[in-house]
C-alpha positions in Angstrom: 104.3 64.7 107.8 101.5 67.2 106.8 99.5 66.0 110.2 102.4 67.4 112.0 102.5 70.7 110.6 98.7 71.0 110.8 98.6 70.0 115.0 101.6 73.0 115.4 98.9 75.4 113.2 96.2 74.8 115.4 98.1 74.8 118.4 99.1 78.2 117.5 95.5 79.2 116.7 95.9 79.8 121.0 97.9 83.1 121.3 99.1 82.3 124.9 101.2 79.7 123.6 102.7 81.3 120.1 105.2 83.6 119.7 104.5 84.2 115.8 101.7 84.8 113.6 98.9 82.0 112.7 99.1 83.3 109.3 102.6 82.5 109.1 101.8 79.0 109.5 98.2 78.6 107.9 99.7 79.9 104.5 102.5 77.7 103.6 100.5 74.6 105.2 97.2 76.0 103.2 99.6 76.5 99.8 101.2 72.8 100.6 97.9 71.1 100.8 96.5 73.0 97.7 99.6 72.3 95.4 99.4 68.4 96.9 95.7 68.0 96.0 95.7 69.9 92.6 98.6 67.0 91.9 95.7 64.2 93.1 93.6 65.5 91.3 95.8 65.6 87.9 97.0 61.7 88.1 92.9 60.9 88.9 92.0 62.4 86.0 94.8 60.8 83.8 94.2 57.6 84.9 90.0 58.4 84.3 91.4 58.9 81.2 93.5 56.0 80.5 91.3 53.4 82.5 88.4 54.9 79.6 90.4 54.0 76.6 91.4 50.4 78.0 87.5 49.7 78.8 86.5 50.4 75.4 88.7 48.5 73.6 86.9 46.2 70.9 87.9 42.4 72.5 87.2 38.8 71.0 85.5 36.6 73.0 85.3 32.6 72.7 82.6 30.7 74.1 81.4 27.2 73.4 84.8 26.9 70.7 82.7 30.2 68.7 84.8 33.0 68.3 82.7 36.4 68.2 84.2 40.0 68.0 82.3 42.0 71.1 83.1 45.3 72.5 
């Protein structure tokens, strides 16, 4: 949906073919794909942080029948 709204910015980037204002376009679209990859960028750094605490989590390990504790 966002590609859509970005071709109809840049098409009116060519003021024979616009009625309105660029800007009218460029900021919601700009705002849009800020607030969208501020949100990306939250969840990737939760799940940084969640994928750290599962990877050092202390584990047994058995090999050969020997049970050791390893990290």
């Amino acid at each position: 949906m966002n590609q859509y709204f970005l071709l109809i910015a840049c098409l009116q980037l060519w003021s024979l073919i616009t009625p309105v204002n660029p800007a009218s376009t460029w900021g919601p679209l700009i705002f849009i794909f800020a607030v969208s990859a501020s949100k990306e960028a939250w969840d990737d750094y939760h799940r940084f942080l969640s994928d750290k605490i599962a990877n050092e989590k202390q584990v047994w390990i058995v090999k050969h029948g020997i049970k050791s504790f390893g990290a």
